[in-house]
N, C-alpha and C positions, 0 to 999 in steps of 0.2 A: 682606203682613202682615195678620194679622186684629183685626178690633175691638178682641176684649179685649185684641190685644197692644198695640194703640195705645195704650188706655185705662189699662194698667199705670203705675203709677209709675218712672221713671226711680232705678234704685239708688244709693244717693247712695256717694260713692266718701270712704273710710275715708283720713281724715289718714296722713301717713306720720309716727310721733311718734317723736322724735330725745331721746337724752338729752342733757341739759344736765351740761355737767362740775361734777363735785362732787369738787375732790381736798378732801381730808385736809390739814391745817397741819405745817406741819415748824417752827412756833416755840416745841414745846413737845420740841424735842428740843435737848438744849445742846450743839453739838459741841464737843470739846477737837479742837485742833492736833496734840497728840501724845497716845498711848496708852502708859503702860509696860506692866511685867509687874505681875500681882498677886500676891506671895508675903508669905509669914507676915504675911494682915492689910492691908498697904499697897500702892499703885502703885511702882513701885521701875523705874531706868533699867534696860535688858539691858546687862548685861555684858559682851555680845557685841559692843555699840558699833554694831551694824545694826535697820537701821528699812525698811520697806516702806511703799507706801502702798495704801490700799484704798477701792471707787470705789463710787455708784452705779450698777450696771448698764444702768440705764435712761437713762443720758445721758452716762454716760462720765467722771462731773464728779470729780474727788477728795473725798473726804472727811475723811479723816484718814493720819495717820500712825503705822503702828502698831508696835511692838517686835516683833523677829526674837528667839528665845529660841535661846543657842548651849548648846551640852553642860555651860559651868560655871554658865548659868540653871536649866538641868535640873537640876543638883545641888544650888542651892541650894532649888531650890521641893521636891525631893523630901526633903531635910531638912529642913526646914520642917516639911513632913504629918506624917513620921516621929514628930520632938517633940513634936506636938501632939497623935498618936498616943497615944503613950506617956503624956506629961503632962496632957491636957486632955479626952479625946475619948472612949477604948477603956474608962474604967472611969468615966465620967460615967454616969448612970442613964437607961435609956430614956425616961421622963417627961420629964426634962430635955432633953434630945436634943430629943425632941418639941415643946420651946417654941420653939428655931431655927428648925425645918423651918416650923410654925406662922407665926413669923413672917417667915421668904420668903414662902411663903405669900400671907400677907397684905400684904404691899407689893409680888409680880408681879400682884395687885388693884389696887392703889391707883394705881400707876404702869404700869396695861396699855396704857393708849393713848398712853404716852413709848415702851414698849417695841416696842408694834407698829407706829409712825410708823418707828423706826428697824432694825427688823426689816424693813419692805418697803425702805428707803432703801437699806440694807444686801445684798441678799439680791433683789428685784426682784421678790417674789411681791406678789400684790395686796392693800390694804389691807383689805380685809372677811375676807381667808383668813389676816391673822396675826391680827387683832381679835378675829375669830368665831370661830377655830380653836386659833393656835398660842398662846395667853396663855391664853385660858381651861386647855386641858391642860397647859401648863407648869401653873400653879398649883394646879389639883388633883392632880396628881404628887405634890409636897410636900405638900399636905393627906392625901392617902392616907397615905401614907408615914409621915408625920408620926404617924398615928394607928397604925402597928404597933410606930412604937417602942420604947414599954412593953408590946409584944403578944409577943415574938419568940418564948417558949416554945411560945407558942399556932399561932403560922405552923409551929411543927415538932413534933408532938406526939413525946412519948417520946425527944427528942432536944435536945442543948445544944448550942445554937449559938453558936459564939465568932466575932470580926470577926477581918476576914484578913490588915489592917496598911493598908499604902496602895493605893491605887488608883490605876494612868495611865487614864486616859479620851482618848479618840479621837474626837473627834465630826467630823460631816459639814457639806455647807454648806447643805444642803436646810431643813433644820429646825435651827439653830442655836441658839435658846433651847429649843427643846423638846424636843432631842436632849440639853442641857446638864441639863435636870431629870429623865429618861430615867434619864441616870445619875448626876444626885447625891443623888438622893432616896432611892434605895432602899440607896447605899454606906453616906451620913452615918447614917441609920434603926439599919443594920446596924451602927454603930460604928467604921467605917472615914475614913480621912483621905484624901482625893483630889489631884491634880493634872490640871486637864483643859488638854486643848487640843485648843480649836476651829481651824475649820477656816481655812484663810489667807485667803481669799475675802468670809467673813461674821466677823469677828471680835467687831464693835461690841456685841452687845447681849451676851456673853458677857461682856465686859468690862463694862457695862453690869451683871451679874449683881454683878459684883466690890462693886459701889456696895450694892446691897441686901443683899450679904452682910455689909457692913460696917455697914450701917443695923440689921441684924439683930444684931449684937454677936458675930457667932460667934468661940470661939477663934481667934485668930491662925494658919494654918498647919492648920486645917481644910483649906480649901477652898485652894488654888493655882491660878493660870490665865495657862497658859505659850500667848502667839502666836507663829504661824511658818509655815513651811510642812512640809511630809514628812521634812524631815532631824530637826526638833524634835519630829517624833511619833517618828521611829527614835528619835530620844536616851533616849525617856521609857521607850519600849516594853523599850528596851534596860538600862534602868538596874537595877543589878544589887539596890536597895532595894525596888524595886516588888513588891508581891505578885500584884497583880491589874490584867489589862489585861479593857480593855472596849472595842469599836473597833466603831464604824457606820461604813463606808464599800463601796468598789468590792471585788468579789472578790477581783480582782488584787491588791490592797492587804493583805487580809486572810490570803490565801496568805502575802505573804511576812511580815507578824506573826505567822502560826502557824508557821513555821518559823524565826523568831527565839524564840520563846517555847520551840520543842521543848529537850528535856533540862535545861529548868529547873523550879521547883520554883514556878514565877508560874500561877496562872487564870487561863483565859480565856475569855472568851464573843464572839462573833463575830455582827454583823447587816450581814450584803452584801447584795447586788443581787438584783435578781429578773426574772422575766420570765413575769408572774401571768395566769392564763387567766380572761377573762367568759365566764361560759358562760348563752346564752341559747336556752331552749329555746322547742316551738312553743305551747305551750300559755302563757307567759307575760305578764305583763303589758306590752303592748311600748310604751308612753310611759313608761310607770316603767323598765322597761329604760334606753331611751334616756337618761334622767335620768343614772339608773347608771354607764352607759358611760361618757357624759361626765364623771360626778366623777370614775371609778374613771383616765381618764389624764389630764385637761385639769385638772383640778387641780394649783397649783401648779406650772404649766406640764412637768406631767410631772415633774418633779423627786421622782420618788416611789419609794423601792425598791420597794414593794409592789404598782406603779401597774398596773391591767390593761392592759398594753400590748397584749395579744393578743386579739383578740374571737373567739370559737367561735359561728357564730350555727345553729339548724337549719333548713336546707334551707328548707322548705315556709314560713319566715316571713322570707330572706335579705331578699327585692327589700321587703320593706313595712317592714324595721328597717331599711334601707342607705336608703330616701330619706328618712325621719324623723331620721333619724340626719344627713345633709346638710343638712338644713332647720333641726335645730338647730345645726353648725357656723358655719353664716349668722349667727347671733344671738349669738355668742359676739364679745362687747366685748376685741381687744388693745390694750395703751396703757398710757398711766399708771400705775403700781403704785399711786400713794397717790391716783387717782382711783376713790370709793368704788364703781362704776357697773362698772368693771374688770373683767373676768373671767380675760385670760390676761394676765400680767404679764411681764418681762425676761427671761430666760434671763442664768441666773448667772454667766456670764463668757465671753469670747472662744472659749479654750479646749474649753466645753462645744459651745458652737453652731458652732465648725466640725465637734467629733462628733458633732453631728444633723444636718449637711447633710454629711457622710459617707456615712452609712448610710444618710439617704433616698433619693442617687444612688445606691449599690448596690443598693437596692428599684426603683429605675427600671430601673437596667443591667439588673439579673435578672430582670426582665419583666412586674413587679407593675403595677397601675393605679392613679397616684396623683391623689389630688381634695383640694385647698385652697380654702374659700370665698373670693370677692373679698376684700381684706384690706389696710387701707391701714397698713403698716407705719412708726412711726417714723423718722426718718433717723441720727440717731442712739443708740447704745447696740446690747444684743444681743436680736433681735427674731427669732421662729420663729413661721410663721401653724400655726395648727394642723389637723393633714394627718389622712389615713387614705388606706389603700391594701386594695383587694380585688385578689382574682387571686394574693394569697399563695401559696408552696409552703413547708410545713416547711422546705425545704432553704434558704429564703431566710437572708440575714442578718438581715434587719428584723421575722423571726419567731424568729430565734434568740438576738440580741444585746441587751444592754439598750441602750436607745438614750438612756432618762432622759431626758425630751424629750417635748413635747405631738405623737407621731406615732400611731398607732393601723392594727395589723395584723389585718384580718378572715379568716379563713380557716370554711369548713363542717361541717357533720357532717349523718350521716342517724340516726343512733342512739346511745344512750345509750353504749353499749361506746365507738365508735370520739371520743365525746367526751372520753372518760377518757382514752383511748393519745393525742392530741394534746395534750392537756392535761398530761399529764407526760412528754410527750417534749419534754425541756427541763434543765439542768443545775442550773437552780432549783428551790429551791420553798419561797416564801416566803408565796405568799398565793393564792388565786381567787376567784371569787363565780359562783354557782350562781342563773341566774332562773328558777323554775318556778314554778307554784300548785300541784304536787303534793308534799305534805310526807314521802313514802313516800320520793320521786324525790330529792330537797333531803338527804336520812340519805344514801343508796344511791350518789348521788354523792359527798357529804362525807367518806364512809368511804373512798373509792378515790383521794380527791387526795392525793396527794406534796405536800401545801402545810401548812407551818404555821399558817395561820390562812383561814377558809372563810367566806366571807359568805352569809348567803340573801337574796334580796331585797334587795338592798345590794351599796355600798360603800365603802371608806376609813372605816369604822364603828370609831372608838377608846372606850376607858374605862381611867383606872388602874389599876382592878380586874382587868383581862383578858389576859391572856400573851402576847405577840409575840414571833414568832421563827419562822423559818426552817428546814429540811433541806438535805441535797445541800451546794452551792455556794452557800446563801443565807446559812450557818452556823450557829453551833450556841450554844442558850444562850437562855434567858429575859429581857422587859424586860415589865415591867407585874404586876400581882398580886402575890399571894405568891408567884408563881412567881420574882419580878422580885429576893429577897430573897437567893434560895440562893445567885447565885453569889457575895454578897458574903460568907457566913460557914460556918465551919468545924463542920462537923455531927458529934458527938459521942454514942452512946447515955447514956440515963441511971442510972449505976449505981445 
């Protein structure tokens, strides 16, 4: 050793600093014992004489008990909208309309952090991604909306648009409030009378909505909101008063509501599954990449139709994004939902997380290379460390299927062409994101994806302003903007 290595200072060695848990309070969330249905106005028993109950994911623990909606629930919440249709809603004035929407509005604000305590409790995503995310967009939904009200001529130049009657809604368990404002904001705007039903899994803060709708004074028989499981969305889908179905969920699901709907005279718009391609080129920014990646499927533990499940990385920058990209899976906090410090949260029920450890053994079986960081997983509830797999072949499952699930498929390219033909060889196409610094390259791709909605430089980038929706298998149909408006009303030229 020489002199000056002697004479160096000794590096001093960097604390290893640990977060300290910071959950979120659940005593500003008031649980009922039971849940009924909400028709014309009030909580009312089901008729159907059956109740289910629904859990936190993250411990297994019960929560409440919630009403099962049978076929004569369905018919009265769909008479209900009907007359209120008819009597209160379809020839009320846009302006007016607009003071409701207004004030939801204004009290998913006032009451967002009762709704997001019990959105993660509910549901099992982390509390900063319902706080930060899903509450703020539930409520500027209805603010947008709100404001086209009195606008509707103006959304359709040169044409009259008339509302359609009622509306079954379909929502999912993923986004449960936010999928609930998705679709009542742009119906009630349009002068339509709804009935939704949320999904069996996440009811609460749906119901929960029923509260502010009643705080809001809306007509009675506006808004409906039937629990249950799949027999109670056939009942709705099915019900021969419904004009207009709107349904977020699994493909499979969606198939067969589009073939209950066939030969009737009902709307429909359709938001399924996806299996959305990152594409990262050599030239781009590769820590913001990485950022990207990890929103585009770690978010929301995956629970994301639009999630870039698929990473496309080019060649010449594979091995220096694939170890950045394991160095940040290291750093990603699972655990507690309502621990604000959080990053992956519960996986939504039993059911889901044996179809992610499904499909990851098939991505083993078929030869892929799977890597999970150390990961001390809770013991109880439903718990998925978050994976990725290199060594993908198109032919695999785990590049083919949605998994819906914090898993992540890396697959290559050498050139722009052969990024394209990967990228929509795929049954979907509901979303991708494109990372370049070249804005020639950013068009030149955008124009070539088979995906309704194209990020640059991003992901999971929402606004109510902005159109979402799908091709192929992803479906068919607008939710956001004025786009979000047509399928509620009947378009007429102006004589």
């Amino acid at each position: 050793m020489s002199d000056l290595e002697r004479a160096a200072p000794a590096r001093p060695v960097m604390p290893a600093w640990e977060y300290a848990p910071a959950p979120e309070s659940k005593d500003i969330v008031r649980l009922q014992d039971r849940y009924g249905l909400f028709i014309g106005g009030e909580f009312v028993e089901p008729k159907s004489g059956r109740w289910f109950t629904t859990i936190d994911p993250s411990n297994e623990a019960v929560l409440a008990e919630v009403a099962e909606a049978g076929e004569e629930d369905v018919e009265v919440a769909v008479t209900a909208a009907r007359s209120a249709y008819v009597t209160a809603w379809r020839d009320l004035p846009g302006s007016e309309r607009a003071k409701y929407l207004y004030r939801i509005a204004r009290a998913l604000q006032e009451r967002a952090r009762e709704f997001a305590v019990l959105e993660s409790m509910n549901g099992g995503k982390p509390i900063k991604e319902s706080r930060d995310v899903d509450l703020p967009l539930a409520s500027a939904h209805f603010f947008y909306y709100a404001g086209w009200a009195d606008k509707m001529e103006y959304a359709f130049p040169a044409m009259k648009p008339t509302p359609l009657g009622v509306a079954g809604q379909v929502i999912p368990w993923n986004f449960p409030l936010l999928m609930a404002a998705w679709k009542l904001a742009p119906a009630l705007a349009a002068g339509n009378t709804a009935v939704l039903k949320p999904a069996e899994t996440t009811p609460l803060t749906a119901l929960l909505l029923g509260e502010v709708i009643q705080q809001a004074e809306l007509p009675p028989g506006v808004v409906n909101i039937l629990t249950g499981a799949g027999a109670t969305g056939a009942s709705l889908v099915g019900h021969p008063d419904v004009d207009k179905v709107a349904f977020t969920g699994s493909t499979e699901v969606g198939k067969q509501i589009r073939r209950a709907v066939a030969g009737t005279s009902k709307h429909l718009t359709l938001e399924l599954g996806g299996k959305a391609a990152n594409i990262v080129f050599e030239d781009a920014p590769i820590d913001q990449a990485v950022e990207g990646v990890v929103n585009g499927i770690f978010f929301n533990q995956g629970h994301v139709c639009c999630a870039g499940s698929r990473l496309l990385v080019q060649e010449p920058v594979f091995e220096e994004l694939l170890e950045k990209l394991k160095v940040r899976l290291g750093t990603l906090r699972v655990g507690d939902p309502l621990d604000k410090n959080t990053d992956i949260g519960a996986i939504n029920s039993r059911a889901q997380l044996q179809k992610i450890g499904e499909l990851v053994a098939s991505g083993v079986e078929e030869g892929a290379v799977i890597y999970q960081p150390p990961c001390d997983l809770p013991e109880r509830g439903f718990w998925f460390a978050p994976t990725l797999f290199t060594g993908v072949s198109q032919s695999h499952r785990i590049a083919r299927e949605e998994i819906f699930g914090p898993v992540l498929s890396i697959l290559t390219f050498r050139i722009p062409e052969e990024a394209v033909e990967k990228a929509n060889n795929t049954p979907y196409g509901l979303s991708a994101g494109i990372w370049t610094e070249k804005g020639s390259r950013i068009l030149w791709m955008a124009e070539r994806m088979r995906a309704g909605v194209v990020w640059a430089n991003t992901f999971n980038r929402f606004d109510p302003a902005s159109p979402f929706g799908g091709y192929k298998e992803s479906g068919f149909g607008r939710e956001g903007g004025r786009h979000g408006l047509e399928p509620y009303v009947r378009l007429e030229p102006v004589s």
